[in-house]
Every structure is written in C-alpha cells, then in structure tokens.
PDB file of N, CA, C and O in Angstrom, chain B, residues numbered from 101:
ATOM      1  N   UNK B 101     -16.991   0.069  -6.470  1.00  0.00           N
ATOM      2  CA  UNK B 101     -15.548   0.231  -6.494  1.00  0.00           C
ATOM      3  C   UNK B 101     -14.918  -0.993  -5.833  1.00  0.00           C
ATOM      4  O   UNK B 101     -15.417  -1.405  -4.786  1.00  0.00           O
ATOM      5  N   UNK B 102     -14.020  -1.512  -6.286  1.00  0.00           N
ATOM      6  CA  UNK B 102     -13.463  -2.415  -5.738  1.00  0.00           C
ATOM      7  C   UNK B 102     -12.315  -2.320  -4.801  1.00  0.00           C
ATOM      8  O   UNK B 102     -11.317  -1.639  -5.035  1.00  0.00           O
ATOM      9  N   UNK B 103     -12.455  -2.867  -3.977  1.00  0.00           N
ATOM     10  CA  UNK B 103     -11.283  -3.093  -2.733  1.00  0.00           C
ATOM     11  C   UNK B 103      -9.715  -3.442  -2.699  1.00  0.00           C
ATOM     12  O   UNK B 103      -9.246  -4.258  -3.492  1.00  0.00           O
ATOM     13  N   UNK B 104      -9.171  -2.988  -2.038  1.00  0.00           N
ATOM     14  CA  UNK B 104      -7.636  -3.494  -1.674  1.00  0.00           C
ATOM     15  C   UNK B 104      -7.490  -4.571  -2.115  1.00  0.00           C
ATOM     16  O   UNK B 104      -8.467  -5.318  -2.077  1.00  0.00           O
ATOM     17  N   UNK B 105      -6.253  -5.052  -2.686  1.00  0.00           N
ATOM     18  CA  UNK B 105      -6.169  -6.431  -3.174  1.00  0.00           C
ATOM     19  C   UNK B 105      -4.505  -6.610  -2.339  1.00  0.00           C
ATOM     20  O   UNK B 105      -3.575  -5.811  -2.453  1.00  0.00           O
ATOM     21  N   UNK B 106      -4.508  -7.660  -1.663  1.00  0.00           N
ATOM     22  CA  UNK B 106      -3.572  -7.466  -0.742  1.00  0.00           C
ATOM     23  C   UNK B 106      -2.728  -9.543  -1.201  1.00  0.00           C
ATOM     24  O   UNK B 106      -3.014 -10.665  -0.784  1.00  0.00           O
ATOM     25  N   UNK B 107      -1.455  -8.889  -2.436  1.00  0.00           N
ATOM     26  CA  UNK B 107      -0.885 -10.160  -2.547  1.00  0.00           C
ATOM     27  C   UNK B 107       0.095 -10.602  -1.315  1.00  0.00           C
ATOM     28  O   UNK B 107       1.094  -9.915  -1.107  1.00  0.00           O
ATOM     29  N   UNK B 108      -0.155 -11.645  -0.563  1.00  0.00           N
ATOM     30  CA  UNK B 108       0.891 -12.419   0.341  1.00  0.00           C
ATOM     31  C   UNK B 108       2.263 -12.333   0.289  1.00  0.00           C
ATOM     32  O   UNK B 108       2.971 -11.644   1.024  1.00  0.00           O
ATOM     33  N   UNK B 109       2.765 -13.370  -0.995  1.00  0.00           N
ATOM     34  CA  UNK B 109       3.744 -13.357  -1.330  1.00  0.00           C
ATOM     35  C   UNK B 109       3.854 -13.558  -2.704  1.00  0.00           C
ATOM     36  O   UNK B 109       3.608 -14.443  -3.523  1.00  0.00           O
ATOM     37  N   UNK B 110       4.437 -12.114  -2.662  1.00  0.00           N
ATOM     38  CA  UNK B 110       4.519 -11.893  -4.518  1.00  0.00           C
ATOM     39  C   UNK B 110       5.950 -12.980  -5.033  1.00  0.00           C
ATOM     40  O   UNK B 110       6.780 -13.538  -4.314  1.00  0.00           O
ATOM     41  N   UNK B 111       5.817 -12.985  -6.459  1.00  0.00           N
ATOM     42  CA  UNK B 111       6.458 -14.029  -7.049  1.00  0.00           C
ATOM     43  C   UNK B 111       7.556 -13.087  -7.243  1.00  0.00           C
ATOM     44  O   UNK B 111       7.425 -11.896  -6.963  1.00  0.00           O
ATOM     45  N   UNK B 112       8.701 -13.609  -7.741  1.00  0.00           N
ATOM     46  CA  UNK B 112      10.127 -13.120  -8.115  1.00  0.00           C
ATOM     47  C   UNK B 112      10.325 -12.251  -8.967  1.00  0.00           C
ATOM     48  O   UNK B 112      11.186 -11.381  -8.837  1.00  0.00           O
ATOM     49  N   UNK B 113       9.528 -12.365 -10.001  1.00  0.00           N
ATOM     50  CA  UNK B 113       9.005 -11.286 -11.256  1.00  0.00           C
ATOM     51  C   UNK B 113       8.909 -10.010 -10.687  1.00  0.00           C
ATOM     52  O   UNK B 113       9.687  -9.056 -10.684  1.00  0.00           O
ATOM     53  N   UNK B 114       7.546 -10.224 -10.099  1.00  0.00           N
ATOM     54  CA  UNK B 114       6.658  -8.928  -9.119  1.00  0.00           C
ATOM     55  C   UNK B 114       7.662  -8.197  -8.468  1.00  0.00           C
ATOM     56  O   UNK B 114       7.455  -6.990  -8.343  1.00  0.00           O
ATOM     57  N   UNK B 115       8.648  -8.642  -8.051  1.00  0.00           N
ATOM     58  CA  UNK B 115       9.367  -8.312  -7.065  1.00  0.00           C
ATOM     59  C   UNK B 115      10.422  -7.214  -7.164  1.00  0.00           C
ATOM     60  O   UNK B 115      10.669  -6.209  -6.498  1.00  0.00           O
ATOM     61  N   UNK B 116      11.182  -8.034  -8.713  1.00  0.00           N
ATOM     62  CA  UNK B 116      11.762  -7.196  -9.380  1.00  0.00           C
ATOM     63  C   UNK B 116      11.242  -6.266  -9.926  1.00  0.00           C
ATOM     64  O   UNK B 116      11.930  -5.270  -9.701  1.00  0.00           O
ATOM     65  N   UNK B 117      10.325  -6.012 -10.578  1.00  0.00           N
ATOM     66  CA  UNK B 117       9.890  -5.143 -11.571  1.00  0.00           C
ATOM     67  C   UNK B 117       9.799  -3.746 -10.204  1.00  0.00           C
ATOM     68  O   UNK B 117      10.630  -2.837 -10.190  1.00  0.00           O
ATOM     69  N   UNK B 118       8.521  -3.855  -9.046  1.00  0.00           N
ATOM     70  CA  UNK B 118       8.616  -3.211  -8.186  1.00  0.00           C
ATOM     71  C   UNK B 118       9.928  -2.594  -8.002  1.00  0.00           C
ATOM     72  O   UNK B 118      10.120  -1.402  -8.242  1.00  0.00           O
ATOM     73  N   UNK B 119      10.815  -3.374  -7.587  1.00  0.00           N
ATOM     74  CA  UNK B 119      11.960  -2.822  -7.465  1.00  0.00           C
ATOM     75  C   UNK B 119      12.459  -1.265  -8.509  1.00  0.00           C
ATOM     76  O   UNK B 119      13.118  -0.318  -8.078  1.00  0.00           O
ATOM     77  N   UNK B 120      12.090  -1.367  -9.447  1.00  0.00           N
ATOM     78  CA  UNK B 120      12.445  -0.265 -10.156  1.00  0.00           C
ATOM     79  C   UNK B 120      11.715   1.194 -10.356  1.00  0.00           C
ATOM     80  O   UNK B 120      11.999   2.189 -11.023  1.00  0.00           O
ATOM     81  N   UNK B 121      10.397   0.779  -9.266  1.00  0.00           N
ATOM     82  CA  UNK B 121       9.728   1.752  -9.070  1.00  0.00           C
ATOM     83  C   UNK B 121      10.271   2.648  -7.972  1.00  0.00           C
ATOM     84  O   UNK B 121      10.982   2.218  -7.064  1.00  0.00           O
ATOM     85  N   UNK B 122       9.811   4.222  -8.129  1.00  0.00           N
ATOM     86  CA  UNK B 122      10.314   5.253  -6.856  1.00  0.00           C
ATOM     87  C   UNK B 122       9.502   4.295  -5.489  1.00  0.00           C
ATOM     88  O   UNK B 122       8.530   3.560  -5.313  1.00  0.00           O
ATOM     89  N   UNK B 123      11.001   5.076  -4.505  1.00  0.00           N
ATOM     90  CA  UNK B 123      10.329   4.672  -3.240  1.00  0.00           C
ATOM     91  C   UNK B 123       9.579   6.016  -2.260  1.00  0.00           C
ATOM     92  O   UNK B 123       9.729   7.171  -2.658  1.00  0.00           O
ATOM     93  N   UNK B 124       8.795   5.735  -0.992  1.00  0.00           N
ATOM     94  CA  UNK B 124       8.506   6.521  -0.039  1.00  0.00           C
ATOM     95  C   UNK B 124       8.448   5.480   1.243  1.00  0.00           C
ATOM     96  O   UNK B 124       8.128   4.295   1.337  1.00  0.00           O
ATOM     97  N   UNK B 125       8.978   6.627   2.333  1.00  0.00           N
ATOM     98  CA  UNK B 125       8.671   6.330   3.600  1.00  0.00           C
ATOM     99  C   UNK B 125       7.827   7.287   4.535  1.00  0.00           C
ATOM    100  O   UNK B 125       7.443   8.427   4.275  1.00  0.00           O
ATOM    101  N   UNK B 126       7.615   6.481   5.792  1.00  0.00           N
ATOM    102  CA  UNK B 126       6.431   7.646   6.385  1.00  0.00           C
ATOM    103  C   UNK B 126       6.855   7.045   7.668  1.00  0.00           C
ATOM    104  O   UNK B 126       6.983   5.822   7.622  1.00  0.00           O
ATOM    105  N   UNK B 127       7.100   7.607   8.788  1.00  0.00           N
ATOM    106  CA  UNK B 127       7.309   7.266  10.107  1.00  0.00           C
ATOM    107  C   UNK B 127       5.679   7.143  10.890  1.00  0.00           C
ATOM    108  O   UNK B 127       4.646   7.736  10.579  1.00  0.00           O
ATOM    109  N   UNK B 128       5.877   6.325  11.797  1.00  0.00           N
ATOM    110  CA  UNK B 128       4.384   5.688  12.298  1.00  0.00           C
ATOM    111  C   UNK B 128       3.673   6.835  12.566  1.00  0.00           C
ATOM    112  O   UNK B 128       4.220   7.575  13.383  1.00  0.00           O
ATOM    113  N   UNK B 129       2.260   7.328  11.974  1.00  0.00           N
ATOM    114  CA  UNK B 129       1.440   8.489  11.930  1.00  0.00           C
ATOM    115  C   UNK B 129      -0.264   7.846  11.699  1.00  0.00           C
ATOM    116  O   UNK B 129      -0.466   6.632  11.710  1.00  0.00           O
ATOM    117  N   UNK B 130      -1.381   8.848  11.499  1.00  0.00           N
ATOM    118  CA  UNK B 130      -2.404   8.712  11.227  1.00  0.00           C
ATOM    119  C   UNK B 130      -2.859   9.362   9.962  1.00  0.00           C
ATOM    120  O   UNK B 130      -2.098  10.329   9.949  1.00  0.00           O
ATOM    121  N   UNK B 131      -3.772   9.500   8.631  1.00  0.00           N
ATOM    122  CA  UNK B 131      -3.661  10.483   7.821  1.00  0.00           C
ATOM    123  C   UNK B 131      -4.629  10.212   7.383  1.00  0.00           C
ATOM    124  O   UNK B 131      -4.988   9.165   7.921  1.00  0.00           O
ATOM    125  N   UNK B 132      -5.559  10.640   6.452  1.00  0.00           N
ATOM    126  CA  UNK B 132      -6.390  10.732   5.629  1.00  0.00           C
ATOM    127  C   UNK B 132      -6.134  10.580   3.844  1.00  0.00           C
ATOM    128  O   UNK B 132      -5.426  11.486   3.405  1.00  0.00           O
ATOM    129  N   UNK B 133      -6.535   9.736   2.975  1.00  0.00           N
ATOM    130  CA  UNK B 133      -5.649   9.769   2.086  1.00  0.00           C
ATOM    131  C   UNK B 133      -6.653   9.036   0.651  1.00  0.00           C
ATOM    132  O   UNK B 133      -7.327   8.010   0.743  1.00  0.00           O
ATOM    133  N   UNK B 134      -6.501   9.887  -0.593  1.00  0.00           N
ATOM    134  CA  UNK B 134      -7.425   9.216  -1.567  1.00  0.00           C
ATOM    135  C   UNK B 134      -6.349   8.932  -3.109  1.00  0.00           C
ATOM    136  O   UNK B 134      -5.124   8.915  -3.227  1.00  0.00           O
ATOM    137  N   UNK B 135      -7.214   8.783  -3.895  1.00  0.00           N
ATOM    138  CA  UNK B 135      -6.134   7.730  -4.557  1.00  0.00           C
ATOM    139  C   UNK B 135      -6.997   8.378  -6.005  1.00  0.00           C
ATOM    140  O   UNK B 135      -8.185   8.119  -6.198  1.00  0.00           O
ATOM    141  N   UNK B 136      -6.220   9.196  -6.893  1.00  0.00           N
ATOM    142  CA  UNK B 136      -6.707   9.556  -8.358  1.00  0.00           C
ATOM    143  C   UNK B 136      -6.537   8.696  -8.933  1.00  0.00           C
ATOM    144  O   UNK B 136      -7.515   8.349  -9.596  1.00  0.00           O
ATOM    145  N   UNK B 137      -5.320   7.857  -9.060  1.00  0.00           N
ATOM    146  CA  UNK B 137      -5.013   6.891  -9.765  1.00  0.00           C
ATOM    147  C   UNK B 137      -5.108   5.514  -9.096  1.00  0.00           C
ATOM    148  O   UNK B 137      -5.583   5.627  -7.966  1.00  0.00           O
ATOM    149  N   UNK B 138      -4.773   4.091  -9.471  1.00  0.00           N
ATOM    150  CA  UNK B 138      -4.754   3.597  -9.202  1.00  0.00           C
ATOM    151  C   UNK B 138      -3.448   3.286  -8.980  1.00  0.00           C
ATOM    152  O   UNK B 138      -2.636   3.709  -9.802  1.00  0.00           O
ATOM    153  N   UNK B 139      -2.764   2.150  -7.351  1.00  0.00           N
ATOM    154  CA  UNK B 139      -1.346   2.247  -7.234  1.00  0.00           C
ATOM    155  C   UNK B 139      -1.247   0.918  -6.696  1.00  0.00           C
ATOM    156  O   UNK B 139      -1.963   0.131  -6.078  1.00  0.00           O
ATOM    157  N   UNK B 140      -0.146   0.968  -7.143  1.00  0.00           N
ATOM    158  CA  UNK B 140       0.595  -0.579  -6.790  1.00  0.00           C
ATOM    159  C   UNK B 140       1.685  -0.598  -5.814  1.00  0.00           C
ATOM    160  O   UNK B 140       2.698   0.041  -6.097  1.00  0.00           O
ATOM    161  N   UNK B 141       1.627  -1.259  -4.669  1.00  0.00           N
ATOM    162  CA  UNK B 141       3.224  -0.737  -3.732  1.00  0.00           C
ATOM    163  C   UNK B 141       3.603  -2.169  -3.146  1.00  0.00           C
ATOM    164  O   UNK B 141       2.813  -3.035  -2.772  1.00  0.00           O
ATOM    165  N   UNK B 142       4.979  -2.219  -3.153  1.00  0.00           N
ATOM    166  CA  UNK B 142       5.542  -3.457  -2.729  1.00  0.00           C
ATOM    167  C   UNK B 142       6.316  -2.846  -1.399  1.00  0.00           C
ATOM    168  O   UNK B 142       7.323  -2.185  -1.655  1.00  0.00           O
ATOM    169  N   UNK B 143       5.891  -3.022   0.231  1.00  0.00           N
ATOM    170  CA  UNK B 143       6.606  -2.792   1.413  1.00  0.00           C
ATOM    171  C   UNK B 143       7.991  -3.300   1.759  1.00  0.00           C
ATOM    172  O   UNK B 143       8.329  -4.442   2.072  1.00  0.00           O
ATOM    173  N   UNK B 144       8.590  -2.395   1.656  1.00  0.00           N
ATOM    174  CA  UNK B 144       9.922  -3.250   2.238  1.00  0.00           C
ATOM    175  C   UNK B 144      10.106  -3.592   3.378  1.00  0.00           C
ATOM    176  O   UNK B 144      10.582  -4.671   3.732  1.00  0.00           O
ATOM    177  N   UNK B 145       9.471  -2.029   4.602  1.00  0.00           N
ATOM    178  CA  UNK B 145       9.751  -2.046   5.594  1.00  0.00           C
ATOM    179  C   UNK B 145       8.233  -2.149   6.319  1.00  0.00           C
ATOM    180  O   UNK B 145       7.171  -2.195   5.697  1.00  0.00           O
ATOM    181  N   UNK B 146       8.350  -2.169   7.446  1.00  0.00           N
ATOM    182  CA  UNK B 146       7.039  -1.472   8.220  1.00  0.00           C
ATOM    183  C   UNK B 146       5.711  -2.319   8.170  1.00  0.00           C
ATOM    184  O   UNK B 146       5.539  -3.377   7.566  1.00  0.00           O
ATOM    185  N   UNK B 147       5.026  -1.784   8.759  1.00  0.00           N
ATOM    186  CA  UNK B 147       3.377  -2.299   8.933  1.00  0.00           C
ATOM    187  C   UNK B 147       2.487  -1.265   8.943  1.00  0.00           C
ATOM    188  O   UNK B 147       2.928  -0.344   9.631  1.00  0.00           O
ATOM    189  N   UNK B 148       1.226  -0.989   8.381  1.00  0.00           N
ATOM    190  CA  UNK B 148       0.390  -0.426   8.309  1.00  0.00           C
ATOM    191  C   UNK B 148      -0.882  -0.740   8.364  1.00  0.00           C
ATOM    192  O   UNK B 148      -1.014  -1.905   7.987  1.00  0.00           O
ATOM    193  N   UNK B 149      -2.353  -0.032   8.788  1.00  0.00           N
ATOM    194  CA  UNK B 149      -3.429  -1.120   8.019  1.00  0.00           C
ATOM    195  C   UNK B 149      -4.156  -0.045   7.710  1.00  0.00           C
ATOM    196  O   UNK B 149      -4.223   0.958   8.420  1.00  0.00           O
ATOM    197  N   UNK B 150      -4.743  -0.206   6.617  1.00  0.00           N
ATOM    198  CA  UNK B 150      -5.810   0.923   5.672  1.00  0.00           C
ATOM    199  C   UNK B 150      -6.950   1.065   5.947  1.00  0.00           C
ATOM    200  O   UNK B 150      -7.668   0.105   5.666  1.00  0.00           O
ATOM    201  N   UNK B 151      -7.412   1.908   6.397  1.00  0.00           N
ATOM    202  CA  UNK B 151      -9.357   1.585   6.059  1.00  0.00           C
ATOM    203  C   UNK B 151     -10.340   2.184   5.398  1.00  0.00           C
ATOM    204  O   UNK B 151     -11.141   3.058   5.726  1.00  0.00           O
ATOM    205  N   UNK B 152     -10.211   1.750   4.688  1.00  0.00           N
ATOM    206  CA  UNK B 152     -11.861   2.515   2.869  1.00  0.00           C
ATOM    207  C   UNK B 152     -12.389   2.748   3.972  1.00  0.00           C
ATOM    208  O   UNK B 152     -12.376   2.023   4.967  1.00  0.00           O
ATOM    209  N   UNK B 153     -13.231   4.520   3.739  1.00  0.00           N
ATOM    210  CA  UNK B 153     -13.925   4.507   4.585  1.00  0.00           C
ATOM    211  C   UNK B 153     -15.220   3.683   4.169  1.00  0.00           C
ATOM    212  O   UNK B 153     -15.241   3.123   3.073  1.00  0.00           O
ATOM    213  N   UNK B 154     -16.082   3.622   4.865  1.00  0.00           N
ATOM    214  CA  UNK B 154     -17.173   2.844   4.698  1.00  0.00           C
ATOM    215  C   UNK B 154     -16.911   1.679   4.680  1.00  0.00           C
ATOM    216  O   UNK B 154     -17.842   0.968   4.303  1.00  0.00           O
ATOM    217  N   UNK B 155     -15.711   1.025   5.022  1.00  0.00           N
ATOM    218  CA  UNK B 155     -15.691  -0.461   4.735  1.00  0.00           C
ATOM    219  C   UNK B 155     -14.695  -1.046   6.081  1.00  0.00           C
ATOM    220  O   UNK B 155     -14.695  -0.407   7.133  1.00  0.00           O
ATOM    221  N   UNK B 156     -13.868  -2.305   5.931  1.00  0.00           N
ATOM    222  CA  UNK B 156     -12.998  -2.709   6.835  1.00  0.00           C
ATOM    223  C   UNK B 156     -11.243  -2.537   6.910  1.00  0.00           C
ATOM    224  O   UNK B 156     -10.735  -2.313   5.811  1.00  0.00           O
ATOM    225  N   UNK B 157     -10.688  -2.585   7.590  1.00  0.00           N
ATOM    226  CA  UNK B 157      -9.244  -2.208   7.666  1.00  0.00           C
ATOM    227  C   UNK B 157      -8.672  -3.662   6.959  1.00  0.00           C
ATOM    228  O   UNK B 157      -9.054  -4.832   6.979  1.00  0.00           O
ATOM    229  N   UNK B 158      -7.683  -3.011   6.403  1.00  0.00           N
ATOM    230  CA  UNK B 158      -6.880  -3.535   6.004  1.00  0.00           C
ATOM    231  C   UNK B 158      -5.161  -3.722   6.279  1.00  0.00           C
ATOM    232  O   UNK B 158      -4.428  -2.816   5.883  1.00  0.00           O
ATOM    233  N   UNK B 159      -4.578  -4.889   6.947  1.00  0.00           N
ATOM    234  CA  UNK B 159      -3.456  -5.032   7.199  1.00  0.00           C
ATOM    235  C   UNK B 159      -2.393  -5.019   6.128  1.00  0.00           C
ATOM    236  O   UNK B 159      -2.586  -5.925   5.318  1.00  0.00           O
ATOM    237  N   UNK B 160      -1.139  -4.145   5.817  1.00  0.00           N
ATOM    238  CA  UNK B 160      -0.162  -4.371   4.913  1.00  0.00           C
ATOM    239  C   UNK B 160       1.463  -4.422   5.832  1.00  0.00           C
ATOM    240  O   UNK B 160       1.902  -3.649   6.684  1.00  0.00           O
ATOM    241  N   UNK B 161       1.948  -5.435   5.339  1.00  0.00           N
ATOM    242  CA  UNK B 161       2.946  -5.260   6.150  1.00  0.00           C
ATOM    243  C   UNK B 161       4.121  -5.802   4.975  1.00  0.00           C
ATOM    244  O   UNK B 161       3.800  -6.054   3.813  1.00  0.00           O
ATOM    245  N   UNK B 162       5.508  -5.927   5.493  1.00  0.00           N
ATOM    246  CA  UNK B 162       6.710  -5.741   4.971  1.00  0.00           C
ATOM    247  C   UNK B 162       6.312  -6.829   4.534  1.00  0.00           C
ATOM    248  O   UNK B 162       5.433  -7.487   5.090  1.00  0.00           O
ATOM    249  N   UNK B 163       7.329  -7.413   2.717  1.00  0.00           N
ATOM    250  CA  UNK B 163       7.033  -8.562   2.137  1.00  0.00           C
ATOM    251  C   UNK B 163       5.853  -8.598   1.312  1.00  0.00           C
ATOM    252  O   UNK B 163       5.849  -9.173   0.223  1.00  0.00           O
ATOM    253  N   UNK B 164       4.805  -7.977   1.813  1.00  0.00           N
ATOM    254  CA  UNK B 164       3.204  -7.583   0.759  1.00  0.00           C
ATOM    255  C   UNK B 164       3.450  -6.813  -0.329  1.00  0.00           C
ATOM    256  O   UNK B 164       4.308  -5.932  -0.278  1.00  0.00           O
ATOM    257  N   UNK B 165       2.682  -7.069  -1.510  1.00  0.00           N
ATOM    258  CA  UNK B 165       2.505  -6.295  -2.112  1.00  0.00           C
ATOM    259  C   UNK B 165       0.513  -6.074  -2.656  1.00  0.00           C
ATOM    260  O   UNK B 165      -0.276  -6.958  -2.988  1.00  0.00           O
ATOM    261  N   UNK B 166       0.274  -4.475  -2.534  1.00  0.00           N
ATOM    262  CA  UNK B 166      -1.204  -4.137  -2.363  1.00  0.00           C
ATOM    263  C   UNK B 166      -1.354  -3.580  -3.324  1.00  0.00           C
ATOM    264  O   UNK B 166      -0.412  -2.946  -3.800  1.00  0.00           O
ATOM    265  N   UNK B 167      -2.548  -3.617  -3.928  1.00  0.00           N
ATOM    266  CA  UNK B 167      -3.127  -2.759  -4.963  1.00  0.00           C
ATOM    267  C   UNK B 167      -4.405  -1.473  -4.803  1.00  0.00           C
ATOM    268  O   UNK B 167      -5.456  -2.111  -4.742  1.00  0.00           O
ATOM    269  N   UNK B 168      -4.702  -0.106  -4.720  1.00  0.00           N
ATOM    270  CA  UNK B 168      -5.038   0.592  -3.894  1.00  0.00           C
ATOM    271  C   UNK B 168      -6.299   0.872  -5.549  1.00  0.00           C
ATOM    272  O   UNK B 168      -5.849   0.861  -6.694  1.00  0.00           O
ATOM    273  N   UNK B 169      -7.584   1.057  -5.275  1.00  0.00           N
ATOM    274  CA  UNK B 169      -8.495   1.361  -6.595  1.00  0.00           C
ATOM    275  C   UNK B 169      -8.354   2.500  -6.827  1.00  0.00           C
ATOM    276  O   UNK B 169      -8.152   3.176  -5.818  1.00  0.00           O
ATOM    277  N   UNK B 170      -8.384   3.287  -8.204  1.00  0.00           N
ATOM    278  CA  UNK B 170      -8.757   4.602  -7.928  1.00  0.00           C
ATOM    279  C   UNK B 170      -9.825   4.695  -7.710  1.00  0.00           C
ATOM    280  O   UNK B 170     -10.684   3.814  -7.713  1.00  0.00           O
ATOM    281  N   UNK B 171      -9.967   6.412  -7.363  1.00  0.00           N
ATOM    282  CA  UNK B 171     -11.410   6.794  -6.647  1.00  0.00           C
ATOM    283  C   UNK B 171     -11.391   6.273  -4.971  1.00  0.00           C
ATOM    284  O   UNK B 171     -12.431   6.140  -4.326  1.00  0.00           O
ATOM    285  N   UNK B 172     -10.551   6.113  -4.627  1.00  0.00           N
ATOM    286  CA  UNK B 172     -10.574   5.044  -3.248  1.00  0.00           C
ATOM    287  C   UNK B 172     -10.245   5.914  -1.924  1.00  0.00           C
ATOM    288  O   UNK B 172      -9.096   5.956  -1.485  1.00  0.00           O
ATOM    289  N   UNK B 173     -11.425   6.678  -1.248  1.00  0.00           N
ATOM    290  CA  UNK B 173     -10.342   7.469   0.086  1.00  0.00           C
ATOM    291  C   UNK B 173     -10.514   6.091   1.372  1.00  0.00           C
ATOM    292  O   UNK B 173     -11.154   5.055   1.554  1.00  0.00           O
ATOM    293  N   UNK B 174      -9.669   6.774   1.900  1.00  0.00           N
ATOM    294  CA  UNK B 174      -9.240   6.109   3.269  1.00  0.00           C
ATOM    295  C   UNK B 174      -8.298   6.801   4.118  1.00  0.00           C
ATOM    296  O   UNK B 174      -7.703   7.827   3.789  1.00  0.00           O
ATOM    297  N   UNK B 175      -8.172   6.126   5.363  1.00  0.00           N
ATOM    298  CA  UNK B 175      -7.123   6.123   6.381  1.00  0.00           C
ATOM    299  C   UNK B 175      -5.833   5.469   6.367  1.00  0.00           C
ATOM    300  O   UNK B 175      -5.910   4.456   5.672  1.00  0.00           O
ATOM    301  N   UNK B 176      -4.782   5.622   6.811  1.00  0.00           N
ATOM    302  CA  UNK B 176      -3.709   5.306   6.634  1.00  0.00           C
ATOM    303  C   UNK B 176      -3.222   5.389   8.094  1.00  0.00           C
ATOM    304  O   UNK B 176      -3.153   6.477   8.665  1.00  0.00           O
ATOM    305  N   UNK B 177      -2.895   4.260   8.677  1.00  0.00           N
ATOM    306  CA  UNK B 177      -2.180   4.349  10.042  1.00  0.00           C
ATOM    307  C   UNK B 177      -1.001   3.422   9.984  1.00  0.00           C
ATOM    308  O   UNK B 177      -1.021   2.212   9.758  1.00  0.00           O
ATOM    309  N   UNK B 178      -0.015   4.165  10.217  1.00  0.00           N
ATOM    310  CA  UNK B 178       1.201   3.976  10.132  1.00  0.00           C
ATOM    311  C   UNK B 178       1.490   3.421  11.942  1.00  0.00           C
ATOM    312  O   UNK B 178       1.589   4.047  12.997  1.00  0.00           O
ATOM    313  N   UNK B 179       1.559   1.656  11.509  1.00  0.00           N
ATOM    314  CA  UNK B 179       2.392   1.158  13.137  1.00  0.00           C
ATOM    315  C   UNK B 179       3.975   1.528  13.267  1.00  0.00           C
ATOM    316  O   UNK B 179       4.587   2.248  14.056  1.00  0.00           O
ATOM    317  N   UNK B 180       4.291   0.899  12.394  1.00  0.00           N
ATOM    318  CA  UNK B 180       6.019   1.284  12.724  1.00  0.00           C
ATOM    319  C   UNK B 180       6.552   1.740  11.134  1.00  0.00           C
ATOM    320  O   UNK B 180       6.086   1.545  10.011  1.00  0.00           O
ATOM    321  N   UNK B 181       7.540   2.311  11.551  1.00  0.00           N
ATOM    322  CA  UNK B 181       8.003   2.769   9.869  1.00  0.00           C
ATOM    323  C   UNK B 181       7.981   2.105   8.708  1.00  0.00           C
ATOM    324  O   UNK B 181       8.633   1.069   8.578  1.00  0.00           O
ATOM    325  N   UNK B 182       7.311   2.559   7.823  1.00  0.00           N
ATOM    326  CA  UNK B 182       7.480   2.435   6.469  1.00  0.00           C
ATOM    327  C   UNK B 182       7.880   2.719   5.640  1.00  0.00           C
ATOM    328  O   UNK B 182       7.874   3.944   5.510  1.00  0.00           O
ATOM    329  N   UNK B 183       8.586   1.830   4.340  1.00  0.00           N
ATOM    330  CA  UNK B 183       9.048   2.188   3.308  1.00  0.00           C
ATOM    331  C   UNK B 183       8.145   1.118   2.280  1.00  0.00           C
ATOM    332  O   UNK B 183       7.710  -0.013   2.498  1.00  0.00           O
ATOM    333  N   UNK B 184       8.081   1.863   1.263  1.00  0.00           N
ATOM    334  CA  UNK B 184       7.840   1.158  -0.080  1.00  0.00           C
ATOM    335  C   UNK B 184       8.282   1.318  -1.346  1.00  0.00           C
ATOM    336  O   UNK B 184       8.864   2.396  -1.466  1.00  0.00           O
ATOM    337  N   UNK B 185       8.230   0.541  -2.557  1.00  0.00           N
ATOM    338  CA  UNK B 185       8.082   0.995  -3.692  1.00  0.00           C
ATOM    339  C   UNK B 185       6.637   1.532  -4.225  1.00  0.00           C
ATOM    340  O   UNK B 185       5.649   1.139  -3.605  1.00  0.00           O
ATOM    341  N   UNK B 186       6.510   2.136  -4.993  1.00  0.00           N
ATOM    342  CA  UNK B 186       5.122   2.427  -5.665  1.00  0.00           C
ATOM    343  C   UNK B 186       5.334   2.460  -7.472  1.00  0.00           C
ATOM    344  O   UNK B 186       6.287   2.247  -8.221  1.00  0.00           O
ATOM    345  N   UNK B 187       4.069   2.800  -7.638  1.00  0.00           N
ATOM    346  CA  UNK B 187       3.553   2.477  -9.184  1.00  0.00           C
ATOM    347  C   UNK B 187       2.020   3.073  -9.401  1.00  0.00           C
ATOM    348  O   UNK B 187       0.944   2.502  -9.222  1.00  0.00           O
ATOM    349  N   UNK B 188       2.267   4.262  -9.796  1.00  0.00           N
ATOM    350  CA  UNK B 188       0.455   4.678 -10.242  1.00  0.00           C
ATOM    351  C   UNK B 188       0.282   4.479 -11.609  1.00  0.00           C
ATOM    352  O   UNK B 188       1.195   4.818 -12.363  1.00  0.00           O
ATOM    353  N   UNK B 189      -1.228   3.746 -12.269  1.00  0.00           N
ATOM    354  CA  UNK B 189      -1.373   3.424 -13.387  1.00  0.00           C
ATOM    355  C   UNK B 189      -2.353   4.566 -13.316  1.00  0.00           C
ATOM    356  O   UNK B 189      -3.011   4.879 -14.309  1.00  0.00           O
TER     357      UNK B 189
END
C-alpha cells in the first residue's frame, strides 16, 4: 500500500479546484481513523501529523495539500485547529 503523499505547495489549479470541494474542521484531539476510499484534502487552517500504523508520522499543516491511500488506517492528532477541503475518489 502506498503512503501519504504530502504536496508542499500546490499550484494555482490544485488550489482552486480543492476549493470547490466540502469542507471539515476538528479542534486539536487524538483519533483513530481508516480510509475506504481514497482522499485528497487541501488545509486551510491548522496542523496535524498522521501516523499509518506500522509506519512513520506524518506532518500536514496549513497551505499542504495530502493524499490519504485507500485501505490506509492510522492516527490522527490534531495540534491546533483544523480546517480543510476534501475529495474522496
């Protein structure tokens, strides 16, 4: 299964299109969390870092945009509030 794909700085395109996707927020927490589909989220706000289990954490923060595999569980720790757009394929 392949891993988080964590773009820097997405291009202007990316940006927009995201934009038209639903949003969610989550105030800074801990959770457990798996993925049927595969998802795409562009952060507006906040910082987070992920960790597949069995593997290494992953930092996402405001300005990123991440790509999550399906089939993929993990952790989710929420540093300071978050908001995003999302996109499940």
């Amino acid at each position: 299964m392949s891993e988080i794909q964590v773009v820097e700085a997405p291009g202007a395109d990316e940006i927009a299109e995201a934009k038209k996707w639903p949003t969610w927020d989550c105030e800074p927490s801990k959770f457990p969390w798996s993925y049927s589909q595969t998802e795409t989220c562009y952060v507006l706000e906040g910082h987070v870092t992920v960790t597949p289990d069995g593997s290494q954490p992953v930092e996402i923060k405001a300005g990123q945009m991440a790509t999550f595999p399906k089939g993929m569980k993990c952790t989710w720790e929420v540093h300071t509030y978050i908001k995003k757009h999302y996109n499940f394929e």
